[in-house]
C-alpha angles and dihedrals in degrees: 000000000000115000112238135134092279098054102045084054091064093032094062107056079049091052093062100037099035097112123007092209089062107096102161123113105183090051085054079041102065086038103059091037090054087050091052090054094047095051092055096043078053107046093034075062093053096046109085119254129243106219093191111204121183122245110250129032095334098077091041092103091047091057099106085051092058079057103042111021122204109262112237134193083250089053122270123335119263125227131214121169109208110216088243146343098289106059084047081057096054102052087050084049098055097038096251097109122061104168130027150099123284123156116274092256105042086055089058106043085050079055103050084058096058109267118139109231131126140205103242092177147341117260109179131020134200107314097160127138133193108223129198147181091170106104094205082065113093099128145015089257090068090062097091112110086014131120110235122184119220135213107229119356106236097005122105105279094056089046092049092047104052094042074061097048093045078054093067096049091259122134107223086206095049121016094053151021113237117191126219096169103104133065116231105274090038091068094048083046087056093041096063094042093049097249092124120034098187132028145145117234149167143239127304093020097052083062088045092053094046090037091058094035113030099185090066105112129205119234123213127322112289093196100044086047081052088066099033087066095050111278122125130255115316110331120245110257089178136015131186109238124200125204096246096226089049090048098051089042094050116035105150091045082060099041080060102040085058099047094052091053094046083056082044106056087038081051096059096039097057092032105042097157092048090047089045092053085055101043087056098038091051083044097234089165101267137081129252095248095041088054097040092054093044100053097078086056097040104092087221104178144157111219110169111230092253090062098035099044092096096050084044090058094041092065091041095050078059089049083049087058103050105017112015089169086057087078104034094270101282138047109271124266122263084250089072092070109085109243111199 
């Protein structure tokens, strides 16, 4: 007998009068409570899923998802991009989102406070570049006494910066003036007008701001300086977080859900004018060409949790450095990688 709403209406009357003989309470008890259970793992299957992306480059990599949703034994998945982190936050917070994307530090500092989420894989890697029109620039040594503009005060791109920077024997709080004024395509922007002589950035707005102004050049290799200073491997930019009881109730609707992006994200990186078209046509906040250009240069990438784990504690342990409170105080319990 399937287990639906009807059914448990007529199951349950038979449950406590089944046998007469059968006093004992606890015994009806753990029955009725099994067949509860049953019913919501049943009917949370039948209730379509939300697969959140984030607006921007973010949800560059889930694009192919927005165009050909996993079918799910609720019907096909549903997609909604949020216009940025917070509001992704937000819905985990609350316990309206079970699946999305959400950047590696703001997932653990939603778990240290009790939340019961977990990291299932790895979508984007480093893909920062550190951009210049400033001729006595040809290497991050020549920072010192410069002004630098960075992309998102206390997110990754500033930590990972600044552990860099420490590396070449440069204080990031004396020996030169980081920015953290402008939003993402308002440093490109200043770039290109000459505004800004110097600034790190990230795909797809590193290609913007050399698109609109050729003779910038790019210095170094952030991510290659990353591992030079002790990180590991190439640092995660963006995970995909499951709600933990979700997970548990609804393996195999996980299993799926991770498969499909995994297509997905192979998808965009061999295909990028196709991705680009769909990035404009489902209005995730960038247009086709920009995208297209950028996704070579995107590190798009689907690392499952096992494998990614090491590079993940290796940037929190740089959150740990200069913002321990960024990630909740501590690295994140073995209960935060998702385990299927």
């Amino acid at each position: 007998m399937p287990i639906n709403s009807t059914n448990i209406r007529l199951f349950i009357p038979l449950l406590f009068c089944y046998n007469s003989n059968m006093k004992n309470y606890m015994l009806r008890l753990t029955l009725f409570t099994a067949l509860f259970a049953g019913l919501c793992g049943a009917l949370a299957a039948q209730t379509p899923l939300t697969i959140y992306a984030i607006k921007g480059p973010s949800g560059v990599g889930m694009i192919r998802l927005f165009d050909r949703p996993p079918a799910l034994p609720g019907g096909p998945a549903k997609l909604e991009a949020l216009a940025q982190a917070d509001l992704m936050a937000a819905k985990f917070i609350s316990g309206e989102a079970k699946i999305g994307i959400l950047p590696a530090n703001v997932a653990a500092k939603i778990a240290s406070t009790g939340k019961p989420i977990q990291i299932a894989a790895v979508t984007g890697t480093g893909m920062l570049s550190l951009l210049t029109s400033d001729s006595a620039v040809r290497s991050i040594a020549d920072l010192k006494g410069k002004s630098v503009e960075v992309a998102g005060q206390g997110a990754t791109p500033d930590y990972v910066f600044r552990r860099i920077l420490l590396s070449k024997g440069i204080n990031p709080d004396k020996d030169i003036q980081l920015g953290y004024a402008l939003a993402y395509p308002e440093i490109a922007q200043s770039l290109i007008a000459g505004r800004v002589s110097t600034a790190l950035l990230p795909e797809p707005f590193a290609t913007m701001a050399r698109t609109g102004k050729p003779e910038l050049r790019v210095v170094g290799d952030i991510q290659a300086e990353w591992v030079s200073a002790g990180g590991r491997g190439n640092y995660p930019m963006t995970v995909l977080v499951v709600d933990a009881d979700y997970a548990k109730a609804q393996p195999a609707v996980i299993r799926t859900v991770l498969s499909a992006l995994k297509d997905s994200i192979e998808w965009v990186v061999a295909h990028p004018a196709e991705a680009g078209a769909l990035v404009e046509k489902y209005d995730l906040g960038l247009r086709a060409p920009v995208v297209t250009a950028a996704i070579p240069r995107s590190n798009y990438i689907f690392i499952p949790v096992k494998e990614a784990r090491p590079s993940l504690e290796a940037l929190y342990r740089t959150f740990l450095e200069f913002s321990p409170v960024s990630i909740g105080g501590a690295l994140p319990a073995n209960s935060f990688y998702l385990d299927l």
